[in-house]
MIKE-810324 format. One record per residue (C-alpha): residue in three letters; x, y, z. Coordinates in steps of 0.05 Angstrom, whole numbers, plus 32768, in hexadecimal, padded with zeros to 4 digits. Example, Ala and Ser with C-alpha at 12.3 -4.5 7.8 and 13.67 -1.06 7.14 Angstrom:
<rs>
ALA80F67FA6809C SER81117FEB808F 
</rs>
This chain:
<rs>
UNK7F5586137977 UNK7F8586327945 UNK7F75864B7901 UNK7F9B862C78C9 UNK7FC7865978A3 UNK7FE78652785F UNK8032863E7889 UNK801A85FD78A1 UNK804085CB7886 UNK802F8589786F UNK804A8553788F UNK8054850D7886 UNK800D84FD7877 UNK801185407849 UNK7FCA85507815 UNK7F7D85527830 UNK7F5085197836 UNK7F04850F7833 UNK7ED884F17858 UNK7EB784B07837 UNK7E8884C27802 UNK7E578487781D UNK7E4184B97855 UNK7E0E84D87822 UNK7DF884867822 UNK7DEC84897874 UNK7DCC84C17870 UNK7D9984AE7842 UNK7D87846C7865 UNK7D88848F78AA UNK7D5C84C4788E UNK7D2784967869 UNK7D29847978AB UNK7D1A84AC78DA UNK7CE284C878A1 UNK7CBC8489789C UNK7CB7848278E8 UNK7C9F84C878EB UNK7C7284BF78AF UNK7C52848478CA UNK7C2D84A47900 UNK7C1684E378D0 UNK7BFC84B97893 UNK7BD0849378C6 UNK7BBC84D678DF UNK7BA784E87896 UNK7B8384AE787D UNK7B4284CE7897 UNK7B4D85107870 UNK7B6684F47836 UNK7B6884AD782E UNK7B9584757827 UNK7BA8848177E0 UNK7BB684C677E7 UNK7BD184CA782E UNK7C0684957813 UNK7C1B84BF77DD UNK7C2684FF77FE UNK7C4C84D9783A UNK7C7984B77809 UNK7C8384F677DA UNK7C9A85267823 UNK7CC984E77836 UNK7CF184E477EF UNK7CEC852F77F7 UNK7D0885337839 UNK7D4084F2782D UNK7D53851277E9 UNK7D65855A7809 UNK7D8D85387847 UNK7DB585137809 UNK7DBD855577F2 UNK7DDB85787831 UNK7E0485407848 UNK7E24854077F7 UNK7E3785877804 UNK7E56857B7841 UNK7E86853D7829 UNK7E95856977EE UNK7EA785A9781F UNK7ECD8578785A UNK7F0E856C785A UNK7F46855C788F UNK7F96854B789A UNK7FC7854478C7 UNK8003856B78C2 UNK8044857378E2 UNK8020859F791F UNK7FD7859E791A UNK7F97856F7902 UNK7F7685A478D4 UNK7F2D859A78C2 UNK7F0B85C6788F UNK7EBD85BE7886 UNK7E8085F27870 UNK7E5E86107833 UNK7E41865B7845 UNK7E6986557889 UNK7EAF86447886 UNK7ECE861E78B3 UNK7F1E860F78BF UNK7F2D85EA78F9 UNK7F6F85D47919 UNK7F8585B47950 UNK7FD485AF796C UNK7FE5855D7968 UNK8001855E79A6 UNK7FC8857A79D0 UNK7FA4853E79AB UNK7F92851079EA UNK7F5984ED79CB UNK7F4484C47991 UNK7F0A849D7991 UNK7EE1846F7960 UNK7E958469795F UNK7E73843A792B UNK7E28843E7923 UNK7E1183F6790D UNK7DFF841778CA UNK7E52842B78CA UNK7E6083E378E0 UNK7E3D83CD78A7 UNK7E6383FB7875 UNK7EAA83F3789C UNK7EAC843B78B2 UNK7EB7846378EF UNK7EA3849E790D UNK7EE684BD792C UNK7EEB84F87960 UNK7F2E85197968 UNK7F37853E79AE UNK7F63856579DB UNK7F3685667A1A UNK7F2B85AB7A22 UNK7EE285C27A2A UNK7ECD86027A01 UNK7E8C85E679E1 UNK7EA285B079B4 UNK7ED985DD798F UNK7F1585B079B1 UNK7EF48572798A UNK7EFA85627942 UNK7EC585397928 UNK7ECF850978E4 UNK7E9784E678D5 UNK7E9A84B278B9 UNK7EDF8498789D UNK7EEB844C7896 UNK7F07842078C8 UNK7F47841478AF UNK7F55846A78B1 UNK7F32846C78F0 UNK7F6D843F790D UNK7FA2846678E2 UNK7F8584AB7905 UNK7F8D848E7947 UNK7FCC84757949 UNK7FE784A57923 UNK7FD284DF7952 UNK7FDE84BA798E UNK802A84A27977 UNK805084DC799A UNK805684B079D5 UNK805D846B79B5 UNK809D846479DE UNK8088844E7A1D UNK80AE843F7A5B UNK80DE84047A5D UNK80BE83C77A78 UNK807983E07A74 UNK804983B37A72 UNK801083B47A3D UNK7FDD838B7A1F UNK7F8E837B7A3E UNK7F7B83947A85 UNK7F31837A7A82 UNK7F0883527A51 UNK7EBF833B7A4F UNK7E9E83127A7B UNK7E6183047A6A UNK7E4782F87AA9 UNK7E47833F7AB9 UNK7E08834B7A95 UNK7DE983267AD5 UNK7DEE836E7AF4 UNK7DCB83947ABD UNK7D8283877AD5 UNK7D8C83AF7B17 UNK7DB483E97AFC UNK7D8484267AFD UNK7D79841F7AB2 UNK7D3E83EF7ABB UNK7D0A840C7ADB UNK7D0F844C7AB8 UNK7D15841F7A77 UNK7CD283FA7A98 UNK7CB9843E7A9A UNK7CCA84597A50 UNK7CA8840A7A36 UNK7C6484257A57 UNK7C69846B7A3F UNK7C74844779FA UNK7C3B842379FB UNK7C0E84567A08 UNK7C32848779D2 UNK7C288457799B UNK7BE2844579AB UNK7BD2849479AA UNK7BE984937961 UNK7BC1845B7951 UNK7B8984747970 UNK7B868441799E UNK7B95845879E3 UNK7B5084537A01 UNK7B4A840E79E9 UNK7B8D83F97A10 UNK7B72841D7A58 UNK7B3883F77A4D UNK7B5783AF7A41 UNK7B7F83C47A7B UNK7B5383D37AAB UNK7B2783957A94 UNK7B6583677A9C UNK7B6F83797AE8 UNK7B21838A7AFF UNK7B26834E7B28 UNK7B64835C7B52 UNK7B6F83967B87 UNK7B8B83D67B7B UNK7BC483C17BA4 UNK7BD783847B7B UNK7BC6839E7B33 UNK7BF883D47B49 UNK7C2D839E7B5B UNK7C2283787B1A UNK7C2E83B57AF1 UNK7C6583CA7B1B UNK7C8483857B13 UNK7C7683857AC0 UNK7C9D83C47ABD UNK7CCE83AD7AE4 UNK7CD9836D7AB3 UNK7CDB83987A7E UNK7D0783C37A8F UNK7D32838E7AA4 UNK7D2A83717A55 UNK7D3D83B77A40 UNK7D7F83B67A6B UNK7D9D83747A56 UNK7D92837F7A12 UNK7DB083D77A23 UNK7DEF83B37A41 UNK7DF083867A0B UNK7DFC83B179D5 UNK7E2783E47A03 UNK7E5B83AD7A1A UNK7E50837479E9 UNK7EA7836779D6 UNK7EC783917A11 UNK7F0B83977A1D UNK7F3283C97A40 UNK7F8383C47A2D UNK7FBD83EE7A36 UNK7FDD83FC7A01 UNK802F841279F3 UNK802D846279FD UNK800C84697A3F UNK7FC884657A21 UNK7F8B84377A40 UNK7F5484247A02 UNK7F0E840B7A14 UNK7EE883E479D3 UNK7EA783CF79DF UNK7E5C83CE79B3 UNK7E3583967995 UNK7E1083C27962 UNK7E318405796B UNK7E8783FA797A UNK7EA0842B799C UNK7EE7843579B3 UNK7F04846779E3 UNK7F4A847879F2 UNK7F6284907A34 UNK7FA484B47A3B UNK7FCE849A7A7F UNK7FF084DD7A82 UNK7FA884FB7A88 UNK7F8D84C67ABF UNK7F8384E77B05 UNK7F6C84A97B22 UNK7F2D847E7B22 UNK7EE8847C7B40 UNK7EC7843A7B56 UNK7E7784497B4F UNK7E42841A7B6C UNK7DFB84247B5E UNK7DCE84067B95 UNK7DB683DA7B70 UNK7DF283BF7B4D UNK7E2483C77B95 UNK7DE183947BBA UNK7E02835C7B8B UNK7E4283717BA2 UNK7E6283927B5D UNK7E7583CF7B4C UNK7E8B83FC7B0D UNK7ECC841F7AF4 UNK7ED084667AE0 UNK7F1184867AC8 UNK7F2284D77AF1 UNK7F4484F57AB2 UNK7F4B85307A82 UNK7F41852D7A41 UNK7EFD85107A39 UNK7EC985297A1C UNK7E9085427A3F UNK7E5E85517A07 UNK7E18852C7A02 UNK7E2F84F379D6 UNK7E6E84EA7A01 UNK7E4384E27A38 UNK7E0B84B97A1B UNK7E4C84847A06 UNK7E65848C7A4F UNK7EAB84987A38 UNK7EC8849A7A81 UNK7EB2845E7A8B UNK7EEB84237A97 UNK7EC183E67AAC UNK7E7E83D47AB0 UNK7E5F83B57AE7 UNK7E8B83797B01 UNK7E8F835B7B3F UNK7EB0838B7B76 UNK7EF783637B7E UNK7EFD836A7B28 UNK7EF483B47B2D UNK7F2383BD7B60 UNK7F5683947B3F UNK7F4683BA7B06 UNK7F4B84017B25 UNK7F8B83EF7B43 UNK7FAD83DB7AFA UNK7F94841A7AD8 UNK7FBD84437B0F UNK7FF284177B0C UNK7FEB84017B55 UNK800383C37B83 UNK7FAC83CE7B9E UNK7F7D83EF7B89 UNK7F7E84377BB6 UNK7F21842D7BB8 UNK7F3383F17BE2 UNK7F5784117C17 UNK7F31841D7C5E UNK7F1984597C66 UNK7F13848D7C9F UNK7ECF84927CB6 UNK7E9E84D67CC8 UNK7E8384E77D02 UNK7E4184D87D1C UNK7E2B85167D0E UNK7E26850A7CC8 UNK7DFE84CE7CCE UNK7DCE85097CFA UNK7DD5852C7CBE UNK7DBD84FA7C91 UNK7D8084E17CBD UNK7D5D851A7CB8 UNK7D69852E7C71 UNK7D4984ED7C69 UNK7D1384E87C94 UNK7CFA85377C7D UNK7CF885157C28 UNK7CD284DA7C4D UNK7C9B85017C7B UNK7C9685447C4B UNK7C63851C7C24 UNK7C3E84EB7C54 UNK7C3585357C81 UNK7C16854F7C41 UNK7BE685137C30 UNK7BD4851B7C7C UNK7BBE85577C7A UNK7B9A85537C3A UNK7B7785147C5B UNK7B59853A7C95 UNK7B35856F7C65 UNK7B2085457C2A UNK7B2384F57C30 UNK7B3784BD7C6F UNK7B5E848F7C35 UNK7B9484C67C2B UNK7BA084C47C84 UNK7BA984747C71 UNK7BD284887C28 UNK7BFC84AF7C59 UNK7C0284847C85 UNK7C1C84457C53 UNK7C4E84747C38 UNK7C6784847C84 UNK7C6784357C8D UNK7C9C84307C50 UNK7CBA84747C44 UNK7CDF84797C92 UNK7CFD84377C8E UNK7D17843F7C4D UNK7D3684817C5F UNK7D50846F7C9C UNK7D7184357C76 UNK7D8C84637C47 UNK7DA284907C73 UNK7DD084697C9B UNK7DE984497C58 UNK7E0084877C42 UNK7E2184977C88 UNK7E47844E7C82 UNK7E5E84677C39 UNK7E8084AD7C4B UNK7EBD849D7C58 UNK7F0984BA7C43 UNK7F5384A37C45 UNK7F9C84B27C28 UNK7FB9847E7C08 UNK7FFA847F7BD4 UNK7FF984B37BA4 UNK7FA684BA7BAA UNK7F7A84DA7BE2 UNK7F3884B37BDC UNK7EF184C47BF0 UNK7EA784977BEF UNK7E6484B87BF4 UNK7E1B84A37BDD UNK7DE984717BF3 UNK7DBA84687BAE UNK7DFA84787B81 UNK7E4184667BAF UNK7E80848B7B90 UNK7ECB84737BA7 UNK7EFC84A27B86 UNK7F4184A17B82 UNK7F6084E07B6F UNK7FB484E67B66 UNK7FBA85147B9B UNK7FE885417B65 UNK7FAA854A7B3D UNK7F8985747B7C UNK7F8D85BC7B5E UNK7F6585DA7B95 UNK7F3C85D37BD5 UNK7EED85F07BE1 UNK7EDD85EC7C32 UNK7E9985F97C3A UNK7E6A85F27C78 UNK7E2686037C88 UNK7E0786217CC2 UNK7DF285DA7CD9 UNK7E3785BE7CCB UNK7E5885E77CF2 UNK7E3485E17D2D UNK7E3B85917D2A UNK7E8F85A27D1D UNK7E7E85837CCF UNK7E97859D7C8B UNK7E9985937C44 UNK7EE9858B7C26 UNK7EE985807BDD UNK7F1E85827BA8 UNK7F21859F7B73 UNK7F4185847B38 UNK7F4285877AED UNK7F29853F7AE0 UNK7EEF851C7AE5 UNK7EB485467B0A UNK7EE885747B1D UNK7EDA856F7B64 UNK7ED6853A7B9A UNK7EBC854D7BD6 UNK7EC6852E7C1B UNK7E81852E7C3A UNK7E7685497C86 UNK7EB785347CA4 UNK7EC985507CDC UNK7EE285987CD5 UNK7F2185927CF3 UNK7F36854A7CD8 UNK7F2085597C90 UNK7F55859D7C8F UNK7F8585707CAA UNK7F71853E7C6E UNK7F7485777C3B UNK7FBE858D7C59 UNK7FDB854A7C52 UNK7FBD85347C19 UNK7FE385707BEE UNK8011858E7C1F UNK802485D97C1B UNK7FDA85EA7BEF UNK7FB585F47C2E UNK7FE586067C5F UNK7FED864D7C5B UNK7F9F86577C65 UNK7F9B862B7CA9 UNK7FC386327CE6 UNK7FD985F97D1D UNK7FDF85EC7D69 UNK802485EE7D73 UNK804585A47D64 UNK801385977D39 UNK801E85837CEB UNK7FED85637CBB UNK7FEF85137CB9 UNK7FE685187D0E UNK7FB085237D3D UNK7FB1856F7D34 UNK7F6F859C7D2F UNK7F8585D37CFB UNK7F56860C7CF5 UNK7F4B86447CC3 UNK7F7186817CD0 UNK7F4986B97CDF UNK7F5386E07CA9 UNK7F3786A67C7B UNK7EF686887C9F UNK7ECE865A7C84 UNK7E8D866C7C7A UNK7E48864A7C5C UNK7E52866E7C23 UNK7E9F867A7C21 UNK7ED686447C0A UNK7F1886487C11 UNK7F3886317BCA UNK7F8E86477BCA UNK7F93862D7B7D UNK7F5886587B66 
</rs>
């Protein structure tokens, strides 16, 4: 962030502009609102102290109160607020009692993004949020909220224009656009049972404030006094379930109602999507370090699989990440996504569909008994609680021994299929997970360093952790319990010369062969040591 000074000059788009003065309009509605749902709850709390009449009045007089002073504050702040772009820098200068003068350079600019609220959609205006995709706390983002539509669009291709020219021949227009039989994959996402969850918890919250909470238990318990425990359990299981399922079609509705993912003339990839809320993301090329296929278990049973861009320049506060702004693709059937994956890198095939080298057994040793301790650490408990208190916790124990080990052994072995790793192109790739499966392709020149790490365990099973480090995405992208030796010689190839001092050979032997390359002695590899060149 630079401070603005008095020899900025103006540049084409010279004089300050204001945000639009109907944001003191949203912010009343969104504010009466948010008052009235809160002063529900209370005036029914009141009406035994002081009646309706009077419980009424003093709720209504604290919302007007409470609207009118928001109106206030968000008047001062349009007043105070103004922005530009100028020959060098995007200045923004906001605050009353504290000052604030922003800048940032226009071409560290990477990002420009438009989010529109339905109340915006309804007005024409966007929210728009200016980045460079550095991460110091939100000070690398500029934040105009809310312009209209129209000077959303002019913002974004006007900071983005610097590389309008784009290579000869390129080839631009839409990469992806919706299918609406992708929704078919919402209701097994993860989203619905904990949205099944959050509809029960509901319930119960709302009957509290009415008063009415006992009243529900009770016609709850009535409704299901005829059936086991066993089956009432089921049927509420299964209501949740259905619920939650509800909740997710209508979640993935309204996230990726009008998709489309195009590439436009600059080197830039933009993702619209929103029924109520629009939201549009742009993605730089030059920033793109490759892409990440991710399959939930749920969604990869029915065979599909999502897109996630590896890239700098995103950003990584809470509302970035509740928008899921790295996200590419939704769910679509496995063969889409790769197709996908393998246009946004500019590939012949996608580099996730390559096969991969697999681990040795001793990770799937590894993984068995990691599972098997989550799986018997309770049922031991419950059994030994049984033998001092009650026999139906010895047969609790031993119904959760009857469904836990299978499950984990399943699991376990799934997630010993997954590992897997492979060169490929410009990309090293790397898969891991059972419950959550990750593919990633990473450009192999976006590998700024390498973290070895190996337990005690690991290193008497000849396993070890190589992960690389990078400035994108996660920032690292680890190659689960390969095999010591092969996983050096992975990391050697994969970005020759950044490893290679800190390892030493048989003689004959070079990375890309059968060769066992070791740590020299002067740089072991520890449990708690790592080995990272670029650091």
């Amino acid at each position: 962030m630079n401070t603005v000074t008095p020899s900025d000059t103006p540049g084409s788009d010279d004089g300050w502009r204001r945000l639009d003065p109907r944001t003191a309009l949203i912010t009343a509605v969104l504010t009466a609102g948010v008052v009235v749902g809160t002063a529900v709850p209370m005036a029914m709390g009141f009406l035994g102290h002081f009646g309706a009449a009077r419980a009424g009045l003093w709720t209504a007089a604290g919302a007007v109160l409470l609207t009118g002073c928001a109106v206030l504050v968000d008047h001062v702040r349009w007043r105070r607020t103004r922005y530009r772009i100028g020959v060098a820098h995007v200045d923004l200068h906001s605050g009353l009692l504290l000052v604030r003068r922003r800048s940032l350079a226009l071409d560290r600019v990477r990002t420009v993004d438009l989010t529109a609220r339905p109340l915006l959609r309804v007005l024409g205006l966007v929210t728009v949020r200016i980045g460079t995709g550095e991460h110091r706390d939100g000070e690398s983002t500029l934040r105009l909220d809310p312009v209209t539509r129209a000077e959303g669009e002019r913002l974004r291709r006007l900071l983005l224009a610097r590389d309008a020219d784009g290579a000869v021949g390129e080839r631009h227009g839409e990469l992806a656009v919706l299918d609406p039989r992708w929704i078919r994959y919402a209701p097994v996402s993860f989203v619905a049972p904990m949205l099944g969850g959050a509809a029960a918890g509901g319930v119960m919250q709302v009957s509290e404030w009415a008063g009415a909470q006992g009243d529900v238990v009770h016609w709850t318990v009535e409704l299901f006094r005829a059936l086991p425990l066993f089956w009432t359990l089921a049927v509420l299981v299964a209501a949740a379930l259905l619920t939650g399922a509800a909740g997710a079609l209508g979640l993935w509705t309204e996230m990726w109602w009008n998709y489309r993912l195009e590439r436009e003339p600059g080197g830039t990839l933009r993702v619209r999507r929103g029924l109520l809320t629009s939201r549009s993301t742009t993605v730089e090329e030059a920033r793109l370090r490759g892409a990440e296929l991710v399959e939930p278990l749920g969604v990869r049973l029915f065979g599909a699989a999502r897109v996630d861009a590896i890239t700098t320049g995103l950003a990584d506060d809470e509302e970035a990440k509740e928008a899921s702004h790295s996200t590419l693709l939704p769910a679509v059937p496995r063969p889409e996504a790769e197709r996908i994956v393998a246009a946004v890198l500019r590939e012949e095939s996608a580099p996730t569909a390559a096969p991969l080298t697999g681990h040795p057994r001793a990770a799937l040793g590894r993984r068995l008994r990691r599972a098997l301790a989550v799986a018997l650490t309770p049922v031991a408990l419950l059994a030994v609680l049984g033998t001092v208190t009650t026999p139906v916790l010895l047969w609790t124990a031993l119904g959760c021994a009857a469904v836990g080990v299978p499950v984990a052994v399943a699991l376990a072995r799934d997630a010993y299929r997954s590992l897997g790793h492979v060169l490929t192109g410009r990309h090293l790739v790397t898969r891991s997970g059972t419950v959550r499966r990750s593919t990633a392709a990473l450009e192999r020149s976006g590998v700024i360093g390498w973290t070895i790490r190996q337990s005690y365990f690991q290193r008497r099973a000849g396993l070890a952790d190589i992960t690389a480090t990078t400035a994108a995405g996660t920032g690292a992208y680890a190659v689960y319990d390969t095999g010591a030796g092969e996983g050096l010689a992975f990391a050697a190839e994969a970005v020759p010369g950044l490893l290679a001092p800190f390892l030493e050979w048989d003689e004959g032997d070079r990375p890309g062969r059968d060769s066992a390359p070791v740590p020299r002695p002067d740089h072991r590899v520890g449990p708690s040591e790592h080995t990272d060149p670029a650091g």
